[in-house]
VOTORKE-845407 format. One record per residue: residue number from 1; residue in three letters; x, y, z of N, C-alpha, C, O, CB in turn. Coordinates in steps of 0.001 Angstrom, whole numbers, plus 500000, padded with zeros to 6 digits. Atoms other than C-alpha are relative to their C-alpha. Glycine has a CB too. Layout:
! residues N
num/residuo/nu/nv/nw/cau/cav/caw/cu/cv/cw/ou/ov/ow/cbu/cbv/cbw
NUM/ALA/X/Y/Z/X/Y/Z/X/Y/Z/X/Y/Z/X/Y/Z
...
This chain:
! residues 218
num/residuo/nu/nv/nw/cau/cav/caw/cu/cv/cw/ou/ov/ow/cbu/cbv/cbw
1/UNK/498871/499163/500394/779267/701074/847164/500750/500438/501256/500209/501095/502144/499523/501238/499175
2/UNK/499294/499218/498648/782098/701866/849803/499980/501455/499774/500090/502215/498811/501660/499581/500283
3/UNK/499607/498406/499769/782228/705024/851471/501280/500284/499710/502294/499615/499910/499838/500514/501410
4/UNK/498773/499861/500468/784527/706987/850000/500548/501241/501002/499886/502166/501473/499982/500275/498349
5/UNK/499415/499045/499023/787232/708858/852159/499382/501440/500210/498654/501694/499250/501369/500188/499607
6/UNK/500166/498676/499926/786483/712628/853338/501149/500712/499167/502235/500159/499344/499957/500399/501448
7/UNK/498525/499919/500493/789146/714499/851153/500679/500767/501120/500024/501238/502050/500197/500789/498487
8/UNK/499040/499218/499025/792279/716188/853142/499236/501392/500031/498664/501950/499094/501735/500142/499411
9/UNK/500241/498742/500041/791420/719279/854514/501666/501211/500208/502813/501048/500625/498780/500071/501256
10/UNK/498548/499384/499773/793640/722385/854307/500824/500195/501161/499984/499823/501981/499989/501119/499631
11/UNK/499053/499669/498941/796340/723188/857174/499149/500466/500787/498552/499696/501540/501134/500897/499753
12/UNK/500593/499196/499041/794673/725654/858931/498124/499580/500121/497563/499696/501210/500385/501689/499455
13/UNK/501528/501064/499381/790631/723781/858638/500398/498784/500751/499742/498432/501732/498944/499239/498615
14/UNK/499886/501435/499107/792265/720415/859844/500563/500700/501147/499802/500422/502074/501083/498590/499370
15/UNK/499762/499079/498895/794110/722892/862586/498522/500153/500745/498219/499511/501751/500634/501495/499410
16/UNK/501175/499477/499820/790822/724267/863028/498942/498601/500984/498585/498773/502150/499458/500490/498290
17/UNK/500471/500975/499962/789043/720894/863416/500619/499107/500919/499848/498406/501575/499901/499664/498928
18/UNK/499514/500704/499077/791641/719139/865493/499727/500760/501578/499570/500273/502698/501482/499783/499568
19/UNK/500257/499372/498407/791138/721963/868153/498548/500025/500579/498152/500273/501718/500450/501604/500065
20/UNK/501808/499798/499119/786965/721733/868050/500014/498272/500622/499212/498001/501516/498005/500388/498344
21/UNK/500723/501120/498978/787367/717586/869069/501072/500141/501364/500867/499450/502362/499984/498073/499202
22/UNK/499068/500350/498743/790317/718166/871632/498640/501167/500566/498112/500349/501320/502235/500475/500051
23/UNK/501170/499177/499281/787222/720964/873016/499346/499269/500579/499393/499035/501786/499105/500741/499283
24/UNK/500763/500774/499670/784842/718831/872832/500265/498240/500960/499405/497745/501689/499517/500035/498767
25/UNK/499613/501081/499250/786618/715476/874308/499957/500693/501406/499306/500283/502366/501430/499347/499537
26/UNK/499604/499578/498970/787926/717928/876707/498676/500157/500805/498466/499570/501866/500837/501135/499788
27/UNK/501604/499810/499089/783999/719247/877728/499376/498807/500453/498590/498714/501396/498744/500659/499088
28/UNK/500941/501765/499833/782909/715240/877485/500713/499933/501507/499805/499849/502333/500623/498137/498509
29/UNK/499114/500230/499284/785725/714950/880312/499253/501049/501194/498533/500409/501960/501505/500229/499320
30/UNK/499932/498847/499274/785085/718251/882439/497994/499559/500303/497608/499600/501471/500733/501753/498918
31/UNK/501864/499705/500012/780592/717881/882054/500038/498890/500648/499404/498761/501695/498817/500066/498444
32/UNK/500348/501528/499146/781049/714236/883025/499122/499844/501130/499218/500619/502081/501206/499424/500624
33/UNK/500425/500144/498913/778539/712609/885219/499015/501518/500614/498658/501726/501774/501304/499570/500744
34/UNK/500934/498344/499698/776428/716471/885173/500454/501047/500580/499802/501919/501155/498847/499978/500866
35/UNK/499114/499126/499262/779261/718295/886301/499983/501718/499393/500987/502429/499435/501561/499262/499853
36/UNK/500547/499045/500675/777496/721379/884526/500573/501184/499779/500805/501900/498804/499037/500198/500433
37/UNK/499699/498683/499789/778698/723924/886752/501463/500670/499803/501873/501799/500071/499615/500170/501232
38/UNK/498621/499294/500033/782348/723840/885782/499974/500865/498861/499073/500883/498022/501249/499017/499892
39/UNK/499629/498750/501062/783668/726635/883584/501150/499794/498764/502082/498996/498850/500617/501266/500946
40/UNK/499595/499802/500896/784984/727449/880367/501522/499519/500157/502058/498663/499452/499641/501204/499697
41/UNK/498833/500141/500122/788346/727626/881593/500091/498717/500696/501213/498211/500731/500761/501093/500418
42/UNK/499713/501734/499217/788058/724178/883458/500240/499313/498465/501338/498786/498287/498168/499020/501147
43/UNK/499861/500258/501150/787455/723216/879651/501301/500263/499328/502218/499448/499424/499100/500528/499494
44/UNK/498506/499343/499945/790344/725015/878494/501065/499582/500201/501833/499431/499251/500183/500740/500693
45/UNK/499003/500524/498887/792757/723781/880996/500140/498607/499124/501110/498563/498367/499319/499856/501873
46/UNK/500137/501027/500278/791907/720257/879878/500202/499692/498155/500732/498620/497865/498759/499762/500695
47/UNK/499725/500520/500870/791950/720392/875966/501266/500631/499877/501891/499999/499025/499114/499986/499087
48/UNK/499109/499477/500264/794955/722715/876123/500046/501178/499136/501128/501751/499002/500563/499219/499718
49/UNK/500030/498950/500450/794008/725342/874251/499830/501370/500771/499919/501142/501977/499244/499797/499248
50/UNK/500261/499173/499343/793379/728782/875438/498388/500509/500185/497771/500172/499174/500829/500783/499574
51/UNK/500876/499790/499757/790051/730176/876794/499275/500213/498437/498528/499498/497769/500115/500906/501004
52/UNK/500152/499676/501478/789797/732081/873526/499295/499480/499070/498181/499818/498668/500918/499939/499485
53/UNK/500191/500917/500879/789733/729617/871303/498301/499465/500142/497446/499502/499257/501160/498883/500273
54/UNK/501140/500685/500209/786776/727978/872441/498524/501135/500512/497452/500629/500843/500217/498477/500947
55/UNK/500887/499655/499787/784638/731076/873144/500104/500698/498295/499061/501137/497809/499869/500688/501425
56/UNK/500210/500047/501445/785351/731761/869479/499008/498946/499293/498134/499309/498506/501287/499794/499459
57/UNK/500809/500424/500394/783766/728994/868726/498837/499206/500878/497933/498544/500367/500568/499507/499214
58/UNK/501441/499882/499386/781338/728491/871465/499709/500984/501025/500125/500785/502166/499620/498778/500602
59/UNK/500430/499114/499482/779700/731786/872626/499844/499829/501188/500393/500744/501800/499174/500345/499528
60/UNK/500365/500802/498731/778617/729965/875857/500270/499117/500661/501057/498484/499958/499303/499680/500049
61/UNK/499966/501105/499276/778809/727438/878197/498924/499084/499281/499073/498064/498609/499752/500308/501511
62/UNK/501241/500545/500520/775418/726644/877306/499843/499358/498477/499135/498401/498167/499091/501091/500114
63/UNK/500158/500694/501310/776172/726296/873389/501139/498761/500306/500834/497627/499938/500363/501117/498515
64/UNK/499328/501083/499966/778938/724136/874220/499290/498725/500221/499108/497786/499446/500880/500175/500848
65/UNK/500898/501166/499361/776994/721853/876226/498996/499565/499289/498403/498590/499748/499388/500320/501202
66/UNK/501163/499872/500710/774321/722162/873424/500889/499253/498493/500319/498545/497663/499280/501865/499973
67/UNK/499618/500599/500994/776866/721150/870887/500436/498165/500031/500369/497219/499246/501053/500911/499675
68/UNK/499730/501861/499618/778039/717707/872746/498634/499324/500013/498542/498151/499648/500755/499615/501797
69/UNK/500707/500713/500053/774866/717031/873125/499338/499443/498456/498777/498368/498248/499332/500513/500851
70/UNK/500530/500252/501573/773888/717096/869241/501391/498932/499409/501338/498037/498566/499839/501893/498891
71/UNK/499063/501393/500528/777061/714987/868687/499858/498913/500465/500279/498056/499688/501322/500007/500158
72/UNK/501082/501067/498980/775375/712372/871230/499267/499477/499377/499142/498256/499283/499084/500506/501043
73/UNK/501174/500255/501170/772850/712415/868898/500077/499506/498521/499279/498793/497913/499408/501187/499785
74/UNK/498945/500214/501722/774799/712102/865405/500702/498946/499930/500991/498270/498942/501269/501110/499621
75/UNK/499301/501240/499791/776555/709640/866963/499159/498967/500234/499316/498000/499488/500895/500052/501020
76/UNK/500838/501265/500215/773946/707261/867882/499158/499925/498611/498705/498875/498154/498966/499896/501214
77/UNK/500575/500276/501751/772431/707834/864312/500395/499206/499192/499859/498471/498363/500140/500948/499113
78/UNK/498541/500606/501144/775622/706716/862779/499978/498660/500522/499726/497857/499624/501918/500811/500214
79/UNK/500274/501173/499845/775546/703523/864884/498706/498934/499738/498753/497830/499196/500270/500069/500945
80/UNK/501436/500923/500921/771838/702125/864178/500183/499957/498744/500031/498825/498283/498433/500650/500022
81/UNK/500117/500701/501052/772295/702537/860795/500915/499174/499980/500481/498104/499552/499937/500611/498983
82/UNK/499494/501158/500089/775163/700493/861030/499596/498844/500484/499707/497814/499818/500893/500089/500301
83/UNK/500280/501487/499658/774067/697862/862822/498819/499515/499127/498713/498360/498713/499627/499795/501611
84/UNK/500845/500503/500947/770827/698261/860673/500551/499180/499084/499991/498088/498991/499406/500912/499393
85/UNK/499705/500307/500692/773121/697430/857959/500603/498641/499995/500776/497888/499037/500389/500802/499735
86/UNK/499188/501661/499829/774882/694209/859639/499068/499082/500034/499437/498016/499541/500907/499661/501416
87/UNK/500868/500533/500021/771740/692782/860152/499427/499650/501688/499971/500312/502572/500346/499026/499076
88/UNK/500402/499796/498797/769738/691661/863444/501232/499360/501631/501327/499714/502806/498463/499215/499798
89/UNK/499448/500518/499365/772227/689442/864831/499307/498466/501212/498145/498074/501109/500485/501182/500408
90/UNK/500480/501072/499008/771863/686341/867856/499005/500233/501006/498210/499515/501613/501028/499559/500707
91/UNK/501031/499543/498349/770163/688437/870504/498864/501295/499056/498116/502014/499719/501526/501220/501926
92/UNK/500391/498561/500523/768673/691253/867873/500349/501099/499895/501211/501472/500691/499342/500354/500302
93/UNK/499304/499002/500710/769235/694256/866110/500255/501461/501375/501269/502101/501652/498854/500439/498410
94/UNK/500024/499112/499089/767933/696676/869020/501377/498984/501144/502366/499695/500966/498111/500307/500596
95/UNK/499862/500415/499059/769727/694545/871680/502157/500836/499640/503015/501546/500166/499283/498101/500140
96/UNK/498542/499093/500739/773049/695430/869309/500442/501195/500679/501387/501514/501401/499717/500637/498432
97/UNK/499821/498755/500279/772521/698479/869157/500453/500978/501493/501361/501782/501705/498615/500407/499261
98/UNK/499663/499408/498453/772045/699443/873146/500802/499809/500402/501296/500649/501155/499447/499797/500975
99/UNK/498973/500307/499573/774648/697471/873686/501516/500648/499415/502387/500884/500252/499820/498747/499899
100/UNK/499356/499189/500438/776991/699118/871654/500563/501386/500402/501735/501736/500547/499517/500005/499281
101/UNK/500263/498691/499672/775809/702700/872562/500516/499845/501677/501345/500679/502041/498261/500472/499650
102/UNK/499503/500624/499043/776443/701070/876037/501082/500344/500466/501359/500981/501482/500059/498992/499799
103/UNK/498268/500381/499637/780316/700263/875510/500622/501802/499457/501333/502445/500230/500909/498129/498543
104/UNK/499587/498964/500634/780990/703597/873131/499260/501432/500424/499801/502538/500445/499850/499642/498618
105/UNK/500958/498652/499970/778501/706195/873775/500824/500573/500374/501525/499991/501201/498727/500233/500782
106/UNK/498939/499368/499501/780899/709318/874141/499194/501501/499895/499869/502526/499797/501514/499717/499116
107/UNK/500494/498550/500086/778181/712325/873976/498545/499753/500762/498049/498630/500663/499874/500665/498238
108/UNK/501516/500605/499179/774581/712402/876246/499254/500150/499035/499592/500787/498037/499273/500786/501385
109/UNK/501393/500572/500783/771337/711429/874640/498709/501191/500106/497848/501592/499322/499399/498356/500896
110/UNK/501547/498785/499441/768947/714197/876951/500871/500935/500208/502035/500953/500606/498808/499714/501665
111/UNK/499758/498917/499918/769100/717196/876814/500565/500966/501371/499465/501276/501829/499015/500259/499525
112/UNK/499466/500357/498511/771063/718365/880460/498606/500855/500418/497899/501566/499703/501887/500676/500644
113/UNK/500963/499695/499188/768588/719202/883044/500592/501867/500836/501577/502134/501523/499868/498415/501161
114/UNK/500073/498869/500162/768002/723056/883235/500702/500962/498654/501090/502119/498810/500375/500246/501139
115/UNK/499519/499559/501310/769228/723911/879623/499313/501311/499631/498086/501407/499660/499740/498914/498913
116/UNK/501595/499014/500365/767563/726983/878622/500774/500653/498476/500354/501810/498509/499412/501786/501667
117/UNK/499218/499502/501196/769594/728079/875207/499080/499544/499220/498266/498695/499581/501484/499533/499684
118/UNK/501176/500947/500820/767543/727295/872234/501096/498560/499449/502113/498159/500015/499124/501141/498240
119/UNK/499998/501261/500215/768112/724154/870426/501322/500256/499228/501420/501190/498431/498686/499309/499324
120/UNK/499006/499625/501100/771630/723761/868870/499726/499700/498256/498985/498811/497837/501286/499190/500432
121/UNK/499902/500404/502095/772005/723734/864422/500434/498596/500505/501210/498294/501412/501654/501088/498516
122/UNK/499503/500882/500634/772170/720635/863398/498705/498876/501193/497871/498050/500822/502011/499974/499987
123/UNK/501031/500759/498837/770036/719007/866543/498935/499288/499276/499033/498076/499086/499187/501111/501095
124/UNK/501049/500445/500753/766718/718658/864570/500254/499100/498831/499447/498193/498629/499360/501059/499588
125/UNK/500028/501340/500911/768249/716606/861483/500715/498821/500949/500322/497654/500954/500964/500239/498391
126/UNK/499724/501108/499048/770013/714666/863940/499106/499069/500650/499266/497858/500795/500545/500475/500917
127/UNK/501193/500988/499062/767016/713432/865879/499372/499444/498934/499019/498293/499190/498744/500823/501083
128/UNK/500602/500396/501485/765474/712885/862106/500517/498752/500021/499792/497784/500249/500463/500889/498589
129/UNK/498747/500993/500411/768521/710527/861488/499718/498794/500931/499103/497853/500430/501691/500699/500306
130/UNK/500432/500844/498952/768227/708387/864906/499102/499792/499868/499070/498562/499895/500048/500213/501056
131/UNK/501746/500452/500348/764391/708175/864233/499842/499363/499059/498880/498596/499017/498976/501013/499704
132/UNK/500025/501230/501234/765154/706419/860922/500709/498846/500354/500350/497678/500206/500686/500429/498582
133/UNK/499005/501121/499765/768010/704622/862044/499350/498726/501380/499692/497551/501247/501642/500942/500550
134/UNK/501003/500657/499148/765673/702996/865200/499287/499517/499383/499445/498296/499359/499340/500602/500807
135/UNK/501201/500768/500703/762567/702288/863013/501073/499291/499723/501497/498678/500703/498904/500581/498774
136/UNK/499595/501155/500466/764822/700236/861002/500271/498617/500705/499723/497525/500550/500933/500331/499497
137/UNK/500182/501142/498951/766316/698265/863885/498813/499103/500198/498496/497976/499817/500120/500540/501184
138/UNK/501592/500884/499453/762881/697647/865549/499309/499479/498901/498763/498423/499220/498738/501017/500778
139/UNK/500581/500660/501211/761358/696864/861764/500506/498661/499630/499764/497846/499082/500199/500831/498864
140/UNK/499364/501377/500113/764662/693695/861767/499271/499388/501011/498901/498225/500848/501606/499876/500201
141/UNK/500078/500759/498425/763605/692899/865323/498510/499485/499655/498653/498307/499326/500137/501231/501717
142/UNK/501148/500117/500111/759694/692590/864797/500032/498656/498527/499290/497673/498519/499318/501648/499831
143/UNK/500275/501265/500488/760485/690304/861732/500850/498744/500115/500824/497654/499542/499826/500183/498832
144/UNK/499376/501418/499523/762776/688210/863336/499368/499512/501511/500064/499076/502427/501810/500184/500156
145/UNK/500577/500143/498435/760585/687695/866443/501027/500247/501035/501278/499393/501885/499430/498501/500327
146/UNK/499129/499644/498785/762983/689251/868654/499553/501308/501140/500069/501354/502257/501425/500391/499316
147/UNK/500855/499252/499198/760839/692150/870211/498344/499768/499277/498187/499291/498153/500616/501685/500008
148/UNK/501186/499864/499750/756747/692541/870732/499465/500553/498835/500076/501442/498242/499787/500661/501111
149/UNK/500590/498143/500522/754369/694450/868587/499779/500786/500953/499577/500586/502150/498515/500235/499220
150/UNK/500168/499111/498876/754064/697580/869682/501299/500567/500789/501319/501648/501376/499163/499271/500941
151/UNK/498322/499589/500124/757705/697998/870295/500564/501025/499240/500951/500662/498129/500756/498977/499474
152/UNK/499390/498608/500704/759024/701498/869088/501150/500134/499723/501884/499198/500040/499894/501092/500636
153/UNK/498853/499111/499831/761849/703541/868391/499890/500869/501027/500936/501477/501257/500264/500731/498903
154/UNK/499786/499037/498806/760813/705699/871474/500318/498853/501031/501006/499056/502031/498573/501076/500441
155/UNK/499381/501128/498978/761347/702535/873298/501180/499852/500343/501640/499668/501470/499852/498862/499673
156/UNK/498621/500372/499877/764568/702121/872477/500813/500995/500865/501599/500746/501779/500603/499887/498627
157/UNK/499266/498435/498976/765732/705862/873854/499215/499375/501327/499958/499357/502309/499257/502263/499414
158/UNK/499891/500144/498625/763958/704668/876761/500628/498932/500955/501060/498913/502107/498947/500054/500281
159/UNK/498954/501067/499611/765444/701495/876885/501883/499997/500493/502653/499182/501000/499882/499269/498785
160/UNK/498521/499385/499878/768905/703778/876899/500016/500813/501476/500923/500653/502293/500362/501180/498577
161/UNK/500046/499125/499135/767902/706226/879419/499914/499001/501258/500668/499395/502148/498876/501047/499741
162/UNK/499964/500961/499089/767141/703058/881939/501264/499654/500685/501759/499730/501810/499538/498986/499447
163/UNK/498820/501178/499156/770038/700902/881655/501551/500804/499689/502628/500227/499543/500012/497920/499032
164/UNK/498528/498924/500055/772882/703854/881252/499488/501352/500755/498982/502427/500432/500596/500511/498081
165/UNK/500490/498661/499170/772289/705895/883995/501827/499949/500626/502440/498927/500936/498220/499725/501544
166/UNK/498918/499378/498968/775699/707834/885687/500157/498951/500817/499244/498416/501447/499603/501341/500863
167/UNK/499944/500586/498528/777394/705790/887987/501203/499988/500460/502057/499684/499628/499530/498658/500176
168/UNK/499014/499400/499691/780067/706687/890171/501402/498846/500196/502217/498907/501116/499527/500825/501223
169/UNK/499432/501086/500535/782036/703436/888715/501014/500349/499052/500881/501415/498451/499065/499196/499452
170/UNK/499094/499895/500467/785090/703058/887037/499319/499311/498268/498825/498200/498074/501176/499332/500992
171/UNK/501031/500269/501548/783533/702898/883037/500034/498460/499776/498927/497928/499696/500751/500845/498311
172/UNK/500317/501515/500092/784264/699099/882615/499357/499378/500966/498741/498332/500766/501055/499262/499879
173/UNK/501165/500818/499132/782542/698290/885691/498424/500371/499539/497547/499608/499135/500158/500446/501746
174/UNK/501577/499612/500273/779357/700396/885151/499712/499345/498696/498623/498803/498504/499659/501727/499883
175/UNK/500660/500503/500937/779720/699278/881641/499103/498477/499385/498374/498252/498419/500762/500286/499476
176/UNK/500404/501600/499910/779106/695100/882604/498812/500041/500889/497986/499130/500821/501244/498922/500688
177/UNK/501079/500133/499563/776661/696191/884925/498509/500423/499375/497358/500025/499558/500253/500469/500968
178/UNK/501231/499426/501471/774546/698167/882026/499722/498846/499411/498575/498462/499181/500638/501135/498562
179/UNK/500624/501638/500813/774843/694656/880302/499674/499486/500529/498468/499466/500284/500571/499001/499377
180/UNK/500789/501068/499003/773989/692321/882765/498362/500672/500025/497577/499929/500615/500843/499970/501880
181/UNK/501012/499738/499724/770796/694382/882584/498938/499947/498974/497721/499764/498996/500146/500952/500518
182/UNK/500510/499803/501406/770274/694791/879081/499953/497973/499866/498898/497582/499368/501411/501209/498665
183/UNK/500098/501177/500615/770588/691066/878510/498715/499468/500611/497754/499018/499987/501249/499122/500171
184/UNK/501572/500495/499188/767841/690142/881056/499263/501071/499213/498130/500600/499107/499785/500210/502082
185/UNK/501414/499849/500364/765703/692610/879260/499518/499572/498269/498495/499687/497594/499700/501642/500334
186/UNK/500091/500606/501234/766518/691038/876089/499179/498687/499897/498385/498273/499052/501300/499782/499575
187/UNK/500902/501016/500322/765370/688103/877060/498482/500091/500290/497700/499320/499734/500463/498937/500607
188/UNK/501366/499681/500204/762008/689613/878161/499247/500210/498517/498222/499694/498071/499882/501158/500714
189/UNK/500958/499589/500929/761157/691130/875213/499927/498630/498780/499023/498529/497950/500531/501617/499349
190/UNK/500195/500986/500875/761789/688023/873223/499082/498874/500512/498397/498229/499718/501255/499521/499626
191/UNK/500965/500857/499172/759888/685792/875954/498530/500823/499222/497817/500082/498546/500257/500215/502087
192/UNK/501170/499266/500207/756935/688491/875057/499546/500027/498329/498372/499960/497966/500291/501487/500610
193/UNK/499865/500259/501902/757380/688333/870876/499961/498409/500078/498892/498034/499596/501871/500677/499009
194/UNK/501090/500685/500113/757080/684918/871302/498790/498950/500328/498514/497783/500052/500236/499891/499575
195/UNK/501098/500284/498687/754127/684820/873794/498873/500862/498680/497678/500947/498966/500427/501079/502198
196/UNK/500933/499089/500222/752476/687079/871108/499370/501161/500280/498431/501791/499794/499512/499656/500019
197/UNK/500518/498266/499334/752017/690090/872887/500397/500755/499867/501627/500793/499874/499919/500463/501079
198/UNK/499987/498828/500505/751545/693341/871999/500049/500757/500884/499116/500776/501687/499154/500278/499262
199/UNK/500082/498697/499211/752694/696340/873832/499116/500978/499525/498901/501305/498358/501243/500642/500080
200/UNK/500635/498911/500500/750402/699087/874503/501047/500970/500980/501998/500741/501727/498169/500036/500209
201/UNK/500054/498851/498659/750435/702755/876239/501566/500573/500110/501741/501320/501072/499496/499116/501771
202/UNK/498420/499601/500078/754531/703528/875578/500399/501507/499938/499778/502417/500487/500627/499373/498693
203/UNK/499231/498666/500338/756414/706448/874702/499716/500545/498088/499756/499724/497172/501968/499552/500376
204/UNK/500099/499475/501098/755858/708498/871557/501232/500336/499817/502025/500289/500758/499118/500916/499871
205/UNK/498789/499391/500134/758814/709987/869539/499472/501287/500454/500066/501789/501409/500712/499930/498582
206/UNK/500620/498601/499541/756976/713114/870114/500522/500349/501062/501216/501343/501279/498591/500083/500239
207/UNK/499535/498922/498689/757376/713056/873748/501778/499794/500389/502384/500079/501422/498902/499471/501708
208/UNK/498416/500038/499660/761128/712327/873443/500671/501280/499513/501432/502086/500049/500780/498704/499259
209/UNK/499224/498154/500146/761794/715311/871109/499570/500738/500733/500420/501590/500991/499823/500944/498724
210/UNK/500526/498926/498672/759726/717314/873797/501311/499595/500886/502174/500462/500749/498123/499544/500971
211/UNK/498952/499777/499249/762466/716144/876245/501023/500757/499634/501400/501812/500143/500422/499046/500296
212/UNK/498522/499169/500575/765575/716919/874040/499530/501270/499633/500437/502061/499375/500846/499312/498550
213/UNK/499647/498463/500507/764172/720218/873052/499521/501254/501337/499632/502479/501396/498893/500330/498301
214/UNK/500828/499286/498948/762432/721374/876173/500471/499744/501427/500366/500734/502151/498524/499568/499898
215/UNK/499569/500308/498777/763841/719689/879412/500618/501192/500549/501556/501700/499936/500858/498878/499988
216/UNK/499806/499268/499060/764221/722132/882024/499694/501080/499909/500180/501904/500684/500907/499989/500331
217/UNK/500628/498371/500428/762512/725161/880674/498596/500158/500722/497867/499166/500696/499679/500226/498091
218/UNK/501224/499934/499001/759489/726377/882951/498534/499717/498361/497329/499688/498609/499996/502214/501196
């Protein structure tokens, strides 16, 4: 069944709504690369609104930064299941998927380093969402011999955190050099699926939500 449109919202909610993504683009812009320590009004400045506005709707620096990051999260949800849904593809479903997250990713994945706010709303079904939307992937990949047993969904976040690291590159460069990396490890894991071998000793989801909910707290 197609998705069916969102309906119009009224004047003043789509108002409302156009000023929380020009915020948020604007904070994606301003945080860039861990740029943490700029301020509200650096934000501000950049989506065009007034200070105001966005301490109306984010109390903090800290919730701000707490809210991009849960859209980081919502957003890679929304892509696995899609690709779940296209199927595994030539190189595999995970290989898709990183690659994708790769070219688009427009919110971070970890939680920033020294965060101390609690966890933003919405965070916890989010990580739910990505944790389904991964199994699935890795469940195409495993029966199309395209990754190992023993191959996770915590793999995959780590497989992200690897080959998309900051780099002080103009985004289409860093982004061919993220691939060139991802493809060589594509072809590992398919050399290893089918060699028969089983990964041990990996990453739990466990200790990934420990990162996103805990990173940088004593």
């Amino acid at each position: 069944m197609p998705e069916q449109p969102e309906p119009a919202l009224p004047g003043r909610k789509r108002e409302a709504r156009a000023n929380d993504t020009a915020i948020l683009d604007a904070a994606r812009a301003v945080f860039a690369g861990g740029n943490h320590d700029a301020s509200m009004a650096d934000v501000a400045r950049r989506a065009g609104v007034g200070v105001g506005s966005i301490y109306r709707r984010y109390p903090t620096r800290e919730a701000l930064i707490g809210a991009l990051h849960t859209h980081g999260v919502q957003e890679a949800a929304r892509l696995a299941h899609t690709v779940a849904e296209e199927g595994p593809g030539p190189q595999g479903a995970v290989v898709a998927f990183v690659g994708r997250q790769i070219a688009t990713a427009t919110g971070p994945l970890l939680r920033p380093t020294g965060a101390a706010a609690p966890s933003p709303d919405g965070l916890a079904e989010a990580t739910a969402d990505l944790h389904g939307g991964l199994e699935r992937l890795v469940a195409l990949d495993l029966d199309a011999g395209r990754v190992p047993r023993g191959f996770t969904a915590a793999d995959v976040m780590q497989l992200l955190l690897h080959l998309r690291p900051v780099l002080p590159l103009p985004r289409e460069r860093a982004d061919a050099l993220h691939r060139r990396y991802l493809d060589l490890v594509a072809l590992g894991l398919a050399e290893r699926a089918a060699a028969g071998d089983e990964l041990t000793d990996g990453p739990t989801w466990d200790e990934w939500v420990g990162v996103w909910y805990h990173e940088g707290r004593d």
